[in-house]
N, C-alpha and C positions, 0 to 999 in steps of 0.2 A: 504494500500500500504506500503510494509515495505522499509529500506533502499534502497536495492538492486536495486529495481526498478523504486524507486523515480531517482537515481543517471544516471539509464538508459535512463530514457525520459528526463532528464537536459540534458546528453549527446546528446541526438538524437537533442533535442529542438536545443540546442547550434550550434549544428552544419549546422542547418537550418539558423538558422539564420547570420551565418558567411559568408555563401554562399550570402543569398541578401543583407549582408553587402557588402561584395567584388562587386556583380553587381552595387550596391550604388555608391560605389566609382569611380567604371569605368566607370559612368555614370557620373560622374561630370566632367571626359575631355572635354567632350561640350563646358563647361561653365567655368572653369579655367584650368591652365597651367599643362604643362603636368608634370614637378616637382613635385608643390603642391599636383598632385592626387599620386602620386609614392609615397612622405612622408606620408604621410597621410595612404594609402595602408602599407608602413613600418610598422608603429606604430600596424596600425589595428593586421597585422600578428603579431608581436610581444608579441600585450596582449591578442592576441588569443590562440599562443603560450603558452603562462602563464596559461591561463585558464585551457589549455588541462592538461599541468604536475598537475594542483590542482585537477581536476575530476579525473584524474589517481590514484593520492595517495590517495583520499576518495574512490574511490573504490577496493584500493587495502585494507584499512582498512576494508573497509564493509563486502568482503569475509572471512577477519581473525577472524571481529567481530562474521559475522554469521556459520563461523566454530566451533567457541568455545560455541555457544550456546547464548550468552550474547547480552543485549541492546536490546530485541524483544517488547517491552512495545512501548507505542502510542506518546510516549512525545519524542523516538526519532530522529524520524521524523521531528519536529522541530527545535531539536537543529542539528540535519546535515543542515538544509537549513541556520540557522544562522551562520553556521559554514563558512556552503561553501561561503556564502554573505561576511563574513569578510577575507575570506580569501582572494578571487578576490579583495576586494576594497585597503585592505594590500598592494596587487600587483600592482595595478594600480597607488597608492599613492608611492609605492617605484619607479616606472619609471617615474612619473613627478618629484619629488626632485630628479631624475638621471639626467631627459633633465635642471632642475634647475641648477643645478651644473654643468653642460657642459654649460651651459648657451644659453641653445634653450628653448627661451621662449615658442616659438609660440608651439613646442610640447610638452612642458607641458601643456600650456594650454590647447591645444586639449584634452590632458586624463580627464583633469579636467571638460570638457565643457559634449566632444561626451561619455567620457567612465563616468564619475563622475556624469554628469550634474549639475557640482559645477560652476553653471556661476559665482558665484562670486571670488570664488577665481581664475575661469580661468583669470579671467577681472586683476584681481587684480597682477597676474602673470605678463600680459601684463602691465601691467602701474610698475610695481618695473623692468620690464624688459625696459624699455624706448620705448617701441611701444604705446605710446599716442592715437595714431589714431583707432586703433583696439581694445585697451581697451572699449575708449568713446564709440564705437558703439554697446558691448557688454553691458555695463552699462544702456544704452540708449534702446534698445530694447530688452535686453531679461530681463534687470531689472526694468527698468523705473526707471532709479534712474538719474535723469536730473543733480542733484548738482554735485555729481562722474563723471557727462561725459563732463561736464559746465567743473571740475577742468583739467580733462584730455586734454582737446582741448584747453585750456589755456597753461598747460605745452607742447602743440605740437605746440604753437603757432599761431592755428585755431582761432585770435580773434574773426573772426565776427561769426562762430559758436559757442563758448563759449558767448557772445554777445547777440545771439537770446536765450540761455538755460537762460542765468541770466536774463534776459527779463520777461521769463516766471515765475521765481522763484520770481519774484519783488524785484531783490537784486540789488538796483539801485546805490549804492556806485561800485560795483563792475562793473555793465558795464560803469560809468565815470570811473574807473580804467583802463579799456580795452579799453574805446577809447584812453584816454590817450596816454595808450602804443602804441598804431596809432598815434599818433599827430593829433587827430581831437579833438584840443581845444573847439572848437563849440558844439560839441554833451555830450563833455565830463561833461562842465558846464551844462549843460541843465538838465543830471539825477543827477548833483550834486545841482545844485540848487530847483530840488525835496527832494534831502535827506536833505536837511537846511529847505524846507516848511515844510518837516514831522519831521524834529525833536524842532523846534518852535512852532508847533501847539501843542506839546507834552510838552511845556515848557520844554524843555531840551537845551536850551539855550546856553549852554558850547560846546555843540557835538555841534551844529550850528556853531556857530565861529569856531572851528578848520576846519570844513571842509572850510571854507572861504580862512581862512589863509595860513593851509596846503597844500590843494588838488588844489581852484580855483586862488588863492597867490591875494587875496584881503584881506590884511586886515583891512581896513577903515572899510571896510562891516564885518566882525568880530567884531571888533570894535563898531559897530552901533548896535548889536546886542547883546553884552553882558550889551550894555549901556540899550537896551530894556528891558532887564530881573529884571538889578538894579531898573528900573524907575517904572516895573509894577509889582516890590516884585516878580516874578521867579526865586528863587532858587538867589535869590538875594544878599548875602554874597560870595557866587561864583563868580557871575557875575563880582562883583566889584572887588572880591579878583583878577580875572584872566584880568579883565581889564588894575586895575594900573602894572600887572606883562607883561604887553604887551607894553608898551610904556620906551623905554631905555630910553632916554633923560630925566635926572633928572631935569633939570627946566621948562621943558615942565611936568613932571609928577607932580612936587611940585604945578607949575598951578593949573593943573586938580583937583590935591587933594581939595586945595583950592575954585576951581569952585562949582566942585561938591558938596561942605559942602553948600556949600550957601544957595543951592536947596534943602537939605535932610530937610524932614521933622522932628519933633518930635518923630514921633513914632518909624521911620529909625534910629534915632540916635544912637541907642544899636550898629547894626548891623553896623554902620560906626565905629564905636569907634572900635568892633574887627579888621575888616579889617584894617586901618590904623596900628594898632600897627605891623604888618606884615611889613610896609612901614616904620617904623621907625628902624628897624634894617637893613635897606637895607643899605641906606646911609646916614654917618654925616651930608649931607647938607639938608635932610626932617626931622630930627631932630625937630629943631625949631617949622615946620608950623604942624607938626602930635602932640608934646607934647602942642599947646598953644591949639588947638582943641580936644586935648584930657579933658584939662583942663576945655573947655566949654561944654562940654558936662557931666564932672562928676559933676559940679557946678548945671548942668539944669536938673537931676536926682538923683542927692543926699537926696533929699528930699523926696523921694518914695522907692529910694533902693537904701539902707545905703551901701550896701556891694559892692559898685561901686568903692567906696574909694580903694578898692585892685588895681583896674587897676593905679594908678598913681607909683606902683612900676615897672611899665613897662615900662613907660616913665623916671624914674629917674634909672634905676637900679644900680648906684653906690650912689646914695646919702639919704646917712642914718639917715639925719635928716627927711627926707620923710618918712622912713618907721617911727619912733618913732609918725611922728605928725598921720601917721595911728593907730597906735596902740593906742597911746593918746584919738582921738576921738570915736575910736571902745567901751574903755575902758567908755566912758564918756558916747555916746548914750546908754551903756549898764547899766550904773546907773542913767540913767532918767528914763528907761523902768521898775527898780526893784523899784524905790520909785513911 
């Protein structure tokens, strides 16, 4: 089948099919408004239009082609169908960024959906064009993409449909988010207080307490839970670091410091000795109770690892007799260890 006749039966095809396109259409007054089938029928004639002037100039090429004798070989056959494929889809891409730019989403999308079957970018069309609601349901069913149509029906303010999609997706921070944004404090707590069991089961102890504090505004219970993590060594230098940074009241924290040392064990002790020194540049008045604890604990580890002695320039750091007596002993353990 050479050019000529390929171009003929696209024409004839084409045209066949335009015709039970247009019955399509008028068959859909039934079923929606008689506008919508008008616009719709618009577009259709318009890129049908289009299409006719491209099969005109390809066949007005093909005669001059096959006048002059040239392009009779098997391969080109193929590149007229890519040709004529790209050049329809050109056209159809140039009148959705037309209706983009007039700013009619919804027929851009159409080009993109019925003429492209670019669902995604039709959807996507709809959602930069602020039609939330018909995006979602293009996402939703012709993609299956439930996270995109969960986001759309949240920006259209569809909570309890976005509600059942994050349901589905087990994204349980996000439906305590949406109830929220309802004021149904009850339900809201309930998936948030699954996202605190699943992130303590995880030892992840930190994201626990914020949601506490943050989201469900407990924070004793935050509180209770980072004190969990110090007690059962989870991520434990955290724990503690973000515990004493949650209580303002400095002689309520200077307490704690104090308490808490009482209970550390031995083996904790390292791990107290960091966190504290965080506490002692906070404020002049934990001073005192962070350096005399710092002090006992290099005194109850010194004897294992020498090189603990560094930390007391953190507690002194203007007094420079501190640093020499480090230097001093550094100096001195290192000439018992060469004799």
């Amino acid at each position: 089948m050479n050019r000529q006749k390929f171009t003929d039966k696209f024409m004839a095809a084409f045209f066949i099919l335009a015709i039970i396109k247009i019955i399509g259409i008028l068959a859909q007054l039934f079923h929606q408004s008689f506008w919508s089938v008008v616009g719709t029928l618009v577009i259709f004639a318009i890129v049908a239009f289009i299409i006719f002037v491209v099969l005109m100039q390809l066949e007005k090429k093909e005669k001059e082609s096959n006048s002059s004798g040239k392009g009779r070989n098997g391969g080109g056959n193929f590149y007229l169908e890519a040709s004529l494929f790209d050049k329809i889809r050109n056209k159809y891409e140039e009148l959705a960024q037309k209706y983009i730019s007039e700013k009619d989403y919804k027929r851009a999308a159409k080009v993109y959906m019925n003429l492209m079957k670019d669902y995604y970018r039709g959807a996507k069309t709809l959602e930069d064009g602020g039609l939330y609601n018909e995006a979602a349901v293009i996402y939703l069913k012709k993609l299956k993409n439930k996270s995109e149509a969960a986001n759309c029906y949240e920006k259209a303010k569809q909570y309890k449909k976005a509600i059942d999609l994050y349901k589905e997706l087990e994204q349980k921070e996000k439906v305590g988010d949406l109830y929220r944004k309802m004021n149904d404090a009850k339900n809201a707590n309930i998936y948030y207080q699954m996202v605190v069991d699943d992130y303590v089961n995880n030892s992840q102890m930190v994201k626990g307490s914020l949601i506490y504090r943050k989201k469900m505004e407990l924070p004793d219970e935050g509180q209770k839970i980072l004190l969990k993590g110090w007690e059962e060594d989870r991520d434990a230098f955290n724990c503690l670091n973000n515990y004493f940074a949650n209580i303002f009241d400095v002689k309520k924290l200077d307490q704690q410091i104090q308490e808490l040392y009482q209970k550390t064990p031995s083996e904790k002790k390292i791990t107290y000795l960091e966190a504290i020194k965080h506490e002692f540049k906070k404020d002049p008045k934990l001073q005192s109770t962070t350096r005399n604890i710092a002090y006992e604990i290099i005194a109850e580890k010194v004897a294992t690892r020498s090189e603990i002695v560094n930390e007391l320039k953190h507690f002194n750091p203007d007094d420079e007799v501190i640093l020499k007596d480090i230097s001093r002993y550094k100096t001195g353990r290192n000439r018992i260890f060469r004799n």
